[in-house]
TORZAKOL-268623 format. One record per residue (C-alpha): residue in three letters; z, x, y. Coordinates in steps of 0.05 Angstrom, whole numbers, padded with zeros to 5 digits, always signed. Each point is the difference from the previous one (the first is absolute). Layout:
% residues N
ALAZXY ...
% end
This chain:
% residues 648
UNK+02051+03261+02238 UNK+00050-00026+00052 UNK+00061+00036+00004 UNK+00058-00038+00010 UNK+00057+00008+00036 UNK+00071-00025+00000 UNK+00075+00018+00021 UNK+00049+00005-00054 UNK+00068-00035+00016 UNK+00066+00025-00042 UNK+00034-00066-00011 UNK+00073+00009-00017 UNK+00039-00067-00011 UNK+00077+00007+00020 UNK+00038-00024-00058 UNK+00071-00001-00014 UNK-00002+00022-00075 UNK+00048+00049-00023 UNK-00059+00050-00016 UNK-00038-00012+00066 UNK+00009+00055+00054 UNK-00052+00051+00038 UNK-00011+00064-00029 UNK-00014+00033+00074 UNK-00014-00020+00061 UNK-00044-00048+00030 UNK-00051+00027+00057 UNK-00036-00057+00015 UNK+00037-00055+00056 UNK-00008-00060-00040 UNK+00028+00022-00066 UNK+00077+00025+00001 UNK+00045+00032-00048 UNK+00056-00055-00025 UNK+00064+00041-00017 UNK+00047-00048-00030 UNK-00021-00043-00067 UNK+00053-00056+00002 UNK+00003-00063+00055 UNK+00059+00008+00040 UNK+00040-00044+00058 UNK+00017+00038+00061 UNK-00052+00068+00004 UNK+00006-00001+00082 UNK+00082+00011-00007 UNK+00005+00028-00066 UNK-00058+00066+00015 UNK+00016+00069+00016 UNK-00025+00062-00016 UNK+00003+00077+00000 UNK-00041+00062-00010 UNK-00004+00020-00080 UNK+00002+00079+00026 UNK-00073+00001-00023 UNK-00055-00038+00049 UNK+00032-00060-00046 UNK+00049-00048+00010 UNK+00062-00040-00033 UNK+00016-00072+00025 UNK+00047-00067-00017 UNK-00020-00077+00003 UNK+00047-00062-00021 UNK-00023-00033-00061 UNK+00022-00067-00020 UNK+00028-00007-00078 UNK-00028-00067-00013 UNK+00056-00007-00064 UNK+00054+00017+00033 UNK-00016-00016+00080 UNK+00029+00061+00022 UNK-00036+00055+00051 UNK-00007+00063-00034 UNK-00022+00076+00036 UNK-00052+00030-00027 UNK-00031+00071+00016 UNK-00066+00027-00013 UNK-00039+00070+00012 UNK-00076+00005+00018 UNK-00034+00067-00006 UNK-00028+00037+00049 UNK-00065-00025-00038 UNK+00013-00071+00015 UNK+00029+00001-00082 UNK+00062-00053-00011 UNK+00049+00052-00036 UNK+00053-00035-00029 UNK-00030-00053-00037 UNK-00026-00066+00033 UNK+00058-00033+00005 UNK+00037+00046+00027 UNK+00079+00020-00014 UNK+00058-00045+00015 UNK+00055+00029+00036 UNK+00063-00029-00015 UNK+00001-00059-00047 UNK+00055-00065+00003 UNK-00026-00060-00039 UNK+00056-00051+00052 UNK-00024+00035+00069 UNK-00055+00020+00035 UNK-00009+00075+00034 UNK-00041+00005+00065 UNK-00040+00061+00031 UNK+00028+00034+00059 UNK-00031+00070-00007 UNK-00035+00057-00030 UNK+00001+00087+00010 UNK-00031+00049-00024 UNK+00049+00046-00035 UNK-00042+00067+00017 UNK-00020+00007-00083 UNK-00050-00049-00013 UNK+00052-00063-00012 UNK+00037-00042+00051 UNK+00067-00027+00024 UNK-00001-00081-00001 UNK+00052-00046+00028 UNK+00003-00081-00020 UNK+00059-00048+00028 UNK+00030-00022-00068 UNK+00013-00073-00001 UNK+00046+00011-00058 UNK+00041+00043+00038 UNK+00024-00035+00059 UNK-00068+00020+00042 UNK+00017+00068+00003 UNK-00047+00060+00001 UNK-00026+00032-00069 UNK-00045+00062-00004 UNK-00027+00029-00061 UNK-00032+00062-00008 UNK-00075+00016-00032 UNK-00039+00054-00021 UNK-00067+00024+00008 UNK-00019-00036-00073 UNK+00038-00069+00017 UNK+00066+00012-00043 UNK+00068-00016+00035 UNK+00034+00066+00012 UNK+00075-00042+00017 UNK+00037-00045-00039 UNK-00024-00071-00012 UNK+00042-00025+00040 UNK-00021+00047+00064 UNK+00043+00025+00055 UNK+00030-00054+00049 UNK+00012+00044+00064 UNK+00047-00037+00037 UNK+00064-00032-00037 UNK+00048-00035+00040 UNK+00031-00062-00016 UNK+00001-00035+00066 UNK-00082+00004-00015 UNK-00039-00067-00002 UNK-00071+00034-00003 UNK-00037+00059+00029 UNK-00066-00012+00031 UNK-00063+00031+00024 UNK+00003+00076-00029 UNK-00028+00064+00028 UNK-00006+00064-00052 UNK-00024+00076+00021 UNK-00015+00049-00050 UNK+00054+00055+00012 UNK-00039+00052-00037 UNK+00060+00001-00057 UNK+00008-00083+00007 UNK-00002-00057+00037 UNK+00036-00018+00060 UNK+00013-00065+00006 UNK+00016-00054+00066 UNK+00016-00078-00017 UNK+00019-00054+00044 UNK+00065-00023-00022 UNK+00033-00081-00003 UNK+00073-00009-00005 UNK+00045-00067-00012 UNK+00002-00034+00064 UNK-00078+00017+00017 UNK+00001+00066+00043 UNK-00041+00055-00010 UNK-00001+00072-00004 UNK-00046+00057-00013 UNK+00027+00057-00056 UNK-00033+00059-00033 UNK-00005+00041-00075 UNK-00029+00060-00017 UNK-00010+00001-00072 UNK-00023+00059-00042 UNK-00067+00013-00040 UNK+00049-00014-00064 UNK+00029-00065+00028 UNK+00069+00027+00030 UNK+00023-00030+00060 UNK+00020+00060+00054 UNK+00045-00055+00045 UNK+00045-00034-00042 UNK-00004-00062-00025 UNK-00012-00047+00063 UNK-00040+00053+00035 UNK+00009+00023+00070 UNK-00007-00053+00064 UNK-00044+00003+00050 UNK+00013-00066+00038 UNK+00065-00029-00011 UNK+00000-00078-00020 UNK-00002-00035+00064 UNK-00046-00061+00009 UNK-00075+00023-00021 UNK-00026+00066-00019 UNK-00061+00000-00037 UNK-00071+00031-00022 UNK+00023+00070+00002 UNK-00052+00048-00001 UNK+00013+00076-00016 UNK-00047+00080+00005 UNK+00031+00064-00012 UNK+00027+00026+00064 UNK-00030+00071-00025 UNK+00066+00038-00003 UNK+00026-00027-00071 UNK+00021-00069+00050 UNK-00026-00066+00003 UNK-00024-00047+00066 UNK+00012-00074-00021 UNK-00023-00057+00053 UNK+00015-00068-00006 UNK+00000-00069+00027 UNK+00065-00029+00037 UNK-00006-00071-00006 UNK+00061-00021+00050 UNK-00028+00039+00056 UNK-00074+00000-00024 UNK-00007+00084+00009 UNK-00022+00052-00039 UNK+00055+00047-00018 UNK-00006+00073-00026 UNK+00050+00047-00029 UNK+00001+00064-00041 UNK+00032+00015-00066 UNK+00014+00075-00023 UNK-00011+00027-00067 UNK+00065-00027-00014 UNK-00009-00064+00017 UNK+00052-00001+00068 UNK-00036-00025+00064 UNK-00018+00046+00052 UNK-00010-00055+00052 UNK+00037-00058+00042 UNK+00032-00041-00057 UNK-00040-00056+00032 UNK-00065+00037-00007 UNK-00048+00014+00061 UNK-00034-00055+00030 UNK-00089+00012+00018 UNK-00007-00063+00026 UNK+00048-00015+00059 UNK-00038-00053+00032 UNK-00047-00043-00043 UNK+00029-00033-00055 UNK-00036+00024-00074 UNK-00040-00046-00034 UNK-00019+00015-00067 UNK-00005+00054-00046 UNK+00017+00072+00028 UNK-00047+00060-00027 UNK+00023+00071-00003 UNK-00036+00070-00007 UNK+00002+00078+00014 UNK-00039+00030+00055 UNK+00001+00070-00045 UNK+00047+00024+00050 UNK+00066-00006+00002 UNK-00002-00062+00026 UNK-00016-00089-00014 UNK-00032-00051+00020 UNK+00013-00076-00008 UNK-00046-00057+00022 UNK+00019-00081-00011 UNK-00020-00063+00031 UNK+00048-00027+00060 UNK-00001-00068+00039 UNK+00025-00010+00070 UNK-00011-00066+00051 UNK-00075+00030+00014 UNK-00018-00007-00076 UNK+00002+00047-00058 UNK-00028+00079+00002 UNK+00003+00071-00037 UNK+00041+00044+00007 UNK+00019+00072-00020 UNK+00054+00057+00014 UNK-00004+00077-00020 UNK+00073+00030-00015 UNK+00027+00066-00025 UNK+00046+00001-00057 UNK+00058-00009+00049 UNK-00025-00064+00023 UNK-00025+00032+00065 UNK-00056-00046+00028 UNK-00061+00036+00017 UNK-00046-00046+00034 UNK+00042-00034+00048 UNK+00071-00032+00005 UNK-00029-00064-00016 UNK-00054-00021-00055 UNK-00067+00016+00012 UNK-00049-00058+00014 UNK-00066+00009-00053 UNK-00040-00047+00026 UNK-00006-00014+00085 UNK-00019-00071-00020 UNK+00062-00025-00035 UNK-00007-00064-00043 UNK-00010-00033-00069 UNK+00009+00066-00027 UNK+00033+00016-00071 UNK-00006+00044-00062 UNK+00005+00064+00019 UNK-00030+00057-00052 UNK+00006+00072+00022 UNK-00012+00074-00029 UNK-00001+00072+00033 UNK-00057+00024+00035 UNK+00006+00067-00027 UNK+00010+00028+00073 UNK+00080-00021+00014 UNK-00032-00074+00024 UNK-00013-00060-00036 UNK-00045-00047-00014 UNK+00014-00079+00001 UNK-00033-00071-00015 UNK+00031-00066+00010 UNK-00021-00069-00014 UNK-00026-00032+00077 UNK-00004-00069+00016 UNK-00006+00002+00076 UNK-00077-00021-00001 UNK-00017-00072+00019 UNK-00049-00017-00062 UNK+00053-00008-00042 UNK-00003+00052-00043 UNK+00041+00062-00018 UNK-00040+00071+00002 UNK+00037+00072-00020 UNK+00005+00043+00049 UNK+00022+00072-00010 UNK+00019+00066+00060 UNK+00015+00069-00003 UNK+00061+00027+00028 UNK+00007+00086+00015 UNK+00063+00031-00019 UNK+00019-00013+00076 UNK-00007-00079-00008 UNK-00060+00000+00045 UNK-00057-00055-00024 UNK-00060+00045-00025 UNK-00050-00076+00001 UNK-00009-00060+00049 UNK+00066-00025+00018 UNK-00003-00065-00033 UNK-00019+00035-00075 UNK-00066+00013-00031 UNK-00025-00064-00040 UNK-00009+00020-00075 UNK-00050-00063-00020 UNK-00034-00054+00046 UNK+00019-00041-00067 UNK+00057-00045-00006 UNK+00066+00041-00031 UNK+00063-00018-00038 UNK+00026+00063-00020 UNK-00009+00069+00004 UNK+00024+00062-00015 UNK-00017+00084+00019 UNK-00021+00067-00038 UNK-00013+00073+00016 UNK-00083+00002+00020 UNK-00040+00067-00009 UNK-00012+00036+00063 UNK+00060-00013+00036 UNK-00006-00076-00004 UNK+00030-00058-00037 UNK-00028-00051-00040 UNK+00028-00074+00012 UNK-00003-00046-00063 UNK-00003-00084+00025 UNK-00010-00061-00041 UNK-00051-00039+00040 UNK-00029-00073+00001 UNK-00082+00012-00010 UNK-00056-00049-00033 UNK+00058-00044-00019 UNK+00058+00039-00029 UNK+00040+00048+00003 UNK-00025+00078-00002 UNK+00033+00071-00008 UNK-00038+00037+00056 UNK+00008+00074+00025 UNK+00002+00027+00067 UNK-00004+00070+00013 UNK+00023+00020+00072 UNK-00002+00074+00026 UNK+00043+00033+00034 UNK-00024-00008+00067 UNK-00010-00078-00017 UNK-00073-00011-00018 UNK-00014-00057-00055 UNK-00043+00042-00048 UNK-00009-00062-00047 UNK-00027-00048+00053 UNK+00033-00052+00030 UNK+00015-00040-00057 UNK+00022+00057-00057 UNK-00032+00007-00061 UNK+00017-00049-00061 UNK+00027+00029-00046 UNK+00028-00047-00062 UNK-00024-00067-00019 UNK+00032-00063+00012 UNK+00078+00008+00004 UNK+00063-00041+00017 UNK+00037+00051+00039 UNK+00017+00072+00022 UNK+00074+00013-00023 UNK+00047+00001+00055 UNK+00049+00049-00021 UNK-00053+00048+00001 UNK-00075-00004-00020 UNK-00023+00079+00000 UNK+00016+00059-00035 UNK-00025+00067+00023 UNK-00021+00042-00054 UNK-00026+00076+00008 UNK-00065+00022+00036 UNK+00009-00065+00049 UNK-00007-00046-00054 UNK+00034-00073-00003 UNK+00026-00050-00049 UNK-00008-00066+00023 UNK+00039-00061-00035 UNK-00005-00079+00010 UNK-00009-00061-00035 UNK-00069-00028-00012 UNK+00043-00072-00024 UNK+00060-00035-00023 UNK+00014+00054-00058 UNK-00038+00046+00007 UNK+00013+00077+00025 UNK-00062+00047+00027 UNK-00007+00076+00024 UNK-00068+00039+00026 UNK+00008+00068+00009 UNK-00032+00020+00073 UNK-00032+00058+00015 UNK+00015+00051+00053 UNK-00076-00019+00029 UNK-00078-00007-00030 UNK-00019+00059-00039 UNK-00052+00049+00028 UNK-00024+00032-00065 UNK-00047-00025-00051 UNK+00022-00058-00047 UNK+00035+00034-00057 UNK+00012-00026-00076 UNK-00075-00022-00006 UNK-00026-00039-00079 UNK-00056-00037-00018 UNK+00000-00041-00068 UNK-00063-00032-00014 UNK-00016-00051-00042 UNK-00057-00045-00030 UNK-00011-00084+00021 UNK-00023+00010+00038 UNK-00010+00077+00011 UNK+00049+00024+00051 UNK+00059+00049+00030 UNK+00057-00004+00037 UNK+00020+00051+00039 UNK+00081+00012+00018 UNK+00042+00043+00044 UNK+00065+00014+00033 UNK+00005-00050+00058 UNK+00035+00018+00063 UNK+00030-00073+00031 UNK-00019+00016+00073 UNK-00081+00012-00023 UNK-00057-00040-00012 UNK-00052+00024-00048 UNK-00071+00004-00002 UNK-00042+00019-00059 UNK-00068+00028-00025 UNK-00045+00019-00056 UNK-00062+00027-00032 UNK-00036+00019-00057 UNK+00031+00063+00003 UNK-00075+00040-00003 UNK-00018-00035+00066 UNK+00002+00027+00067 UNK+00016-00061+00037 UNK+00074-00045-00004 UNK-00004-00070+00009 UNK+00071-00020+00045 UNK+00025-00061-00015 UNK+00048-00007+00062 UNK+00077-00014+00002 UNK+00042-00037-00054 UNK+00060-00008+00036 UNK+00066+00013-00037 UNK-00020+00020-00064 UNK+00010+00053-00046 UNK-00057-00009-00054 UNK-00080-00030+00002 UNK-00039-00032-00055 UNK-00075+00024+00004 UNK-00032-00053-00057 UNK-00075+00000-00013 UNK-00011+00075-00001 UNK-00052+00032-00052 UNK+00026+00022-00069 UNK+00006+00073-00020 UNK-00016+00024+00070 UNK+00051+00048+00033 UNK+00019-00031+00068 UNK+00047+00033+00059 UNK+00059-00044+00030 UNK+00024+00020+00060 UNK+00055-00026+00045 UNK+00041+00013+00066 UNK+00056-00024+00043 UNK+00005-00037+00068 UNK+00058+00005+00041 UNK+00021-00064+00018 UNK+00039+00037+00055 UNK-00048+00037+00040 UNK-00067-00020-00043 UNK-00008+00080-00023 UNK-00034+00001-00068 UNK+00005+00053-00043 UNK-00047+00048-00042 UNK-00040-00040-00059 UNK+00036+00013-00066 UNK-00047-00013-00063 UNK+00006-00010-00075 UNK-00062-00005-00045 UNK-00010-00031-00069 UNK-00056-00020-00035 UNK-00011-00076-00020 UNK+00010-00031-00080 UNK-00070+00001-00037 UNK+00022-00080-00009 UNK-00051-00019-00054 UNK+00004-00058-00039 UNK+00030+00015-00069 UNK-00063-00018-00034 UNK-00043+00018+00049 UNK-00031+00076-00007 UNK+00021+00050+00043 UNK-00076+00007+00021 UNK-00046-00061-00026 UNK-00065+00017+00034 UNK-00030+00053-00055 UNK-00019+00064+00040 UNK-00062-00009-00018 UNK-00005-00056+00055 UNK+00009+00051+00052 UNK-00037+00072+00016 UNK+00006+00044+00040 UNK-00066+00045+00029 UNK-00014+00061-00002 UNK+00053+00020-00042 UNK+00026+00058+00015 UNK-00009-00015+00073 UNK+00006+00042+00068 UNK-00014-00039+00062 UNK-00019-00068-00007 UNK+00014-00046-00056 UNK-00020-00068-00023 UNK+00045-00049-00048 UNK-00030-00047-00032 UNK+00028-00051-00041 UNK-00022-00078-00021 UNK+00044-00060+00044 UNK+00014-00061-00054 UNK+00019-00051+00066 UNK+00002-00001+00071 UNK+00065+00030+00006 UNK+00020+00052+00051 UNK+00002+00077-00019 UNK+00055+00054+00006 UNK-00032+00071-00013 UNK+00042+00059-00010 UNK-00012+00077-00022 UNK+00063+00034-00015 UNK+00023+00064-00035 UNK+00018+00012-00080 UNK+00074-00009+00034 UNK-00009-00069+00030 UNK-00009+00023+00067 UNK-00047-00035+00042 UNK-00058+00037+00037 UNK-00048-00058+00023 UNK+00011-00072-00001 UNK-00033-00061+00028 UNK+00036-00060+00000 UNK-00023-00079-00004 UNK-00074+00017+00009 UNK-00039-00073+00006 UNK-00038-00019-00067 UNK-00054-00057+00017 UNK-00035-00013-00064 UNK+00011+00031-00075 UNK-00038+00051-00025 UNK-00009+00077-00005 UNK+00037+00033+00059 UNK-00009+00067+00032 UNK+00051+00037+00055 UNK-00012+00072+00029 UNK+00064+00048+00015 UNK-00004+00067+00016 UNK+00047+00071-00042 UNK-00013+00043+00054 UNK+00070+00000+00010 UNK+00021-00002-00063 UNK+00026+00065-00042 UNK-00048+00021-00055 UNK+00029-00035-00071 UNK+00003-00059-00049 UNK+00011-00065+00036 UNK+00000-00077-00017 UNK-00038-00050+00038 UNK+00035-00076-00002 UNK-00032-00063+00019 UNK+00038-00067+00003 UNK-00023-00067-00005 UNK+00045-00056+00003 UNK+00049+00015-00070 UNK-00057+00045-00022 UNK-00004+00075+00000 UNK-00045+00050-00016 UNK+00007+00080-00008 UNK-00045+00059-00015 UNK+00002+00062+00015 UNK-00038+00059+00043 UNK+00005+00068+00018 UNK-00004+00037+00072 UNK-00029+00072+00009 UNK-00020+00029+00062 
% end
C-alpha cells in the first residue's frame, strides 16, 4: 500500500460580513488577519493606532454612511490574541446625521482604553476628543471635549495627543479668519476637565503657517512640542511647563538653520534627558535627511546646523525614526538617487554623539523596489524595518531585520511577510508590542484593513500546541501546531512501533499536514520541527501520536476472513514461527503481530502476492515478551485474525 502524501492549506476567504473576523493570529505569510468588517473610503488618512496596555491594540478608520454620505470615526480593539474585541463593526465615536467626523488621532489612556480626537465637520472643523475605556464604552459626554474654543477659529488641523499618566495632553494646529496659522496646546484630565482654560495655552502665535505639531513629555511634568513653520520652511521647538506657560523663545527654537524642511517632522526621546528630530529638507543640490539632537532647552547637541544623514543627498523623503536604546537613533528614508528608476529604503544608525554607526550613504533594507516604510525595536539590540515592496507582480509587506552593527540578517531582499497588499500606512505602519514583538497594519485593497503580528525572531524550541484528528475516506491525519511566521516546517512519521522515520522534507509556511492513505487502527508517530528562515537553525523534533479510524464499511465485518483461514504454527511458539493462511486473489499482503493492547510488535508491509492460493510467511518472537498476542493478515479489504501465545 502506497502511502500518500499531501500539504494541507488553511484557506480563509476575506469577507466583509458583519460576523467575519480572525479569532488569532495568522503565522503563515500569505494569509493575514483583516481587522475591520465594513468597506470604508480613506484607510491611508483615516488609520492610527495605539497600544491596548496588553500586547493588544485599539485603532480608528473612516467609514462611509452610504444613507446619509457622511464620514463617520470608528474605533476598534484587537486582543493581544489577534481577537476583534468590540464587536466587528466596531464603535462610532461621535455621531451627526448632517456632517461628517474625520480621524486625526488615537492614545492610549494608561488603563486599557484610549483618548481619540476627530475634526467635527459639524462644528466648524474644530477638534473633538472623546474618551474610551478598556471595554469600548464612552467615559465623556456624547458630545466629547472640544479643547480649543475661540471664536476667531475656522478649523484646527493635524493633532498630536500624549498620555499624561492622569490625561491627555493635547497640541493642534490652529486656522483663524483671514488664513494664518498658529500652534496651541490643552491638557485635559482622565475625567475630561480641561486644566488651561477654555482656548488652551499658545505655543506659536497666529502668524502666517504653523502646522503638524508634534509633542513627548519633556520628563519633568513639561512637554517638548516641534513643528513645521511654513513661511520660513524650519522646524521650530519650544517647551511648555506643567502649567502650560512656555519656557522658550516665543518664536520657538529653530534645528534646521540652513536647509529648508520638506515634509513631515518626526520626534522621539533618547531616554535621557534629551530629543531628537529627523525630517526631509531640499536645497539647490536636491533633497536629503536630516536630523538634530536637543536638550529640553532647545540646546543643539550635534552641531549648530542640521546634521546631514545621508553623504549622498538626493531624491530622498519619508523619514521614520525610533531610539536605539543607547541615547542614538536609528533612521530610514525613502531614496531615489539610483539611476534604474526605482526607489529602495534605506535605513543608518546614529550614537548618542550623532556619529554614523553604518556606510555613509545608509544601509539598503531590500534590493526590492519600496514605497513606504516604516521602523520597530529588533531583539538583540537591532531594529526591524517593515517595507511594502513590488515582487512577482504586486505589492508585498516584507521585513527586514538589521542589527546593530548593520548586518542584513534576512538577506538582501527581507522576508515576505503578508500576502498581496495595497499599502503600508503612512502615518505609521508598526506597533511595538512587549518581548520585541510588532504589529504591522496596511491595506491588502480598496476597503480593506490587515495586521500580522511579527515576532521578535524564529523560535529555537520545539514546535509547541501539537493535534492530530484522523479520519476515514480515505484513512488519514492531520497533524497541527503553533506556527512561528519567520519558520519553515518540515515533517515526519511512522508506525509508531518502528525504528525507522520516513522525512518528508520542508512544507514551507505552514502550520498543519495531511498524511491520507495511512493503515486503519494502527498507532502512528507525527513528528515535526521548525526552520529558521533567518539563519536556517532547525529545532528539536516535536511528536504527537494517534492511532488511525478502524474505517470499515458499515456493512462490512470488522474481520470477514473467518480465523479459520489463517494459523498460526507451533502454537505456543518460542523462536521461529510460521503463519499460514489461504490468499483468495493476487493482491498484495500487510502482516502484522501486535499486543492484546493494539500495539504493534512485527509488521511486514505490501509483501508481493503472484498467484492465489495458500500462503505461508516466517517471523521470528524472540524479541517478543512471553503472552497472548494476535497475528493480522490483510488482503486488499480483507482481514484475517487468530490468535497465539509466546513462552520462552
Amino acid at each position: 500500500m502506497k502511502l500518500r502524501l499531501s500539504t494541507l492549506f488553511a484557506l480563509l476567504v476575506f469577507s466583509n460580513s458583519d460576523n467575519f473576523l480572525y479569532a488569532q493570529w495568522s503565522t503563515i505569510p500569505s494569509v493575514d488577519n483583516a481587522i475591520n468588517a465594513y468597506p470604508n473610503q480613506n484607510w491611508n488618512n483615516g488609520f492610527y493606532f495605539c497600544p491596548d496596555g496588553n500586547n493588544g491594540t485599539i485603532y480608528s478608520w473612516i467609514q462611509l454612511e452610504n444613507s446619509t454620505g457622511q464620514n463617520r470615526t470608528y474605533i476598534n480593539r484587537i486582543d493581544k490574541n489577534g481577537q476583534v474585541k468590540w464587536g466587528s463593526s466596531g464603535i462610532v465615536v461621535f455621531y451627526n446625521a448632517s456632517a461628517s467626523q474625520f480621524p486625526m488621532g488615537i492614545r492610549e489612556d494608561g488603563s486599557g482604553g484610549c483618548y481619540v480626537a476627530v475634526q467635527d465637520g459639524g462644528n466648524g472643523y474644530n477638534v473633538l476628543i472623546q474618551h474610551f475605556d478598556s471595554t469600548g464604552a464612552a467615559l465623556w459626554n456624547s458630545a466629547g471635549v472640544q479643547p480649543f474654543v475661540y471664536d476667531q477659529s475656522v478649523g484646527q488641523i493635524e493633532v498630536s495627543m500624549l498620555n499624561t499618566g492622569s490625561g491627555v495632553f493635547v497640541t493642534a494646529g490652529c486656522v483663524i479668519s483671514g488664513g494664518s496659522e498658529g500652534i496651541r496646546a490643552q491638557k485635559i484630565s482622565f475625567n475630561g476637565s480641561k486644566q488651561w482654560g477654555a482656548a488652551g495655552s499658545i505655543v506659536r502665535n497666529f502668524f502666517s503657517d504653523h502646522r503638524a505639531p508634534i509633542a513627548l513629555s519633556d520628563g519633568n511634568n513639561g512637554y517638548i512640542i516641534c513643528w513645521h513653520d511654513w513661511l520660513q520652511h524650519r522646524v521650530r521647538m519650544q517647551r511648555l511647563n506643567s502649567s502650560g506657560a512656555r519656557q522658550l523663545d516665543t518664536a520657538g527654537i529653530v534645528l534646521n538653520p540652513v536647509n529648508a524642511l520638506l515634509g513631515t517632522i518626526r520626534l522621539i526621546s533618547d531616554g535621557n534627558s534629551s530629543f531628537i528630530a529627523s525630517w526631509a529638507f531640499s536645497y539647490a543640490g536636491g533633497d536629503g535627511i536630516a536630523a538634530q539632537k536637543f536638550n529640553k532647552n532647545g540646546s543643539k547637541q550635534w552641531g549648530s546646523n542640521e546634521l546631514i544623514v545621508c553623504d549622498t543627498v538626493g531624491a530622498q523623503s519619508a523619514t521614520a525614526l525610533i531610539t536605539d536604546g543607547a541615547g542614538g537613533c536609528y533612521m530610514s528614508w525613502l531614496d531615489g538617487r539610483t539611476l534604474d528608476g526605482f526607489s529602495y529604503i534605506y535605513a543608518q544608525r546614529l550614537n548618542g554623539s550623532g556619529a554614523k554607526q553604518w556606510a555613509s550613504m545608509g544601509v539598503k533594507a531590500s534590493t526590492l523596489n519600496a514605497y513606504t516604510h516604516d521602523l520597530a525595536p529588533g531583539a538583540n539590540g537591532g531594529v526591524k524595518v517593515g517595507l511594502s515592496v513590488f515582487s512577482d507582480f504586486a505589492l508585498h509587506g516584507q521585513l527586514q531585520l538589521i542589527s546593530a552593527t548593520g548586518t542584513l540578517e534576512a538577506g538582501a531582499t527581507g522576508l515576505t511577510v503578508t500576502g498581496p497588499i495595497n499599502y503600508l500606512y503612512n502615518n505609521g505602519s508598526m506597533l511595538p508590542l512587549a518581548n520585541f514583538e510588532t504589529l504591522f497594519f496596511f491595506q491588502a485593497n480598496i476597503t480593506q484593513a490587515y495586521a500580522k503580528k511579527i515576532p521578535s525572531q524564529c523560535s529555537i524550541a520545539e514546535p509547541t500546541g501539537l493535534s492530530v484528528t484522523t479520519s476515514c475516506a480515505p484513512n488519514s491525519a492531520n497533524l497541527s501546531w503553533e506556527g512561528n511566521l519567520f519558520s519553515t516546517y518540515e515533517v515526519r512519521y511512522k508506525i509508531s512501533s518502528a525504528a525507522a522515520w520516513t522525512k518528508l522534507g520542508n512544507q514551507g509556511h505552514v502550520n498543519s499536514y495531511l498524511f491520507s492513505g495511512l493503515q486503519p487502527n494502527i498507532q502512528y508517530s507525527f513528528s515535526v520541527r521548525a526552520v529558521c528562515d533567518i539563519t536556517n537553525d532547525k529545532t528539536p523534533w516535536a511528536t504527537k501520536k494517534k492511532k488511525t479510524q478502524n474505517c470499515r464499511l458499515g456493512d462490512t465485518p470488522e474481520f470477514p476472513v473467518s480465523s479459520a483461514a489463517i494459523n498460526v504454527y507451533p502454537n505456543p511458539v518460542d523462536g521461529n514461527a510460521t503463519v499460514e493462511y489461504w490468499n483468495a486473489e493476487a493482491l498484495p499482503v500487510s502482516f502484522y503481530v501486535m499486543d492484546v493492547t493494539g500495539k504493534v510488535s512485527i509488521e511486514k508491509q505490501d509483501l508481493s502476492v503472484s498467484q492465489p492460493g495458500k500462503m505461508m510467511i516466517e517471523f521470528n518472537t524472540a524479541d517478543l515478551e512471553p503472552g497472548l498476542y494476535i497475528c493480522l493478515i490483510r488482503c486488499g479489504t480483507s482481514v484475517a485474525t487468530t490468535k497465539f501465545i509466546v513462552q520462552h
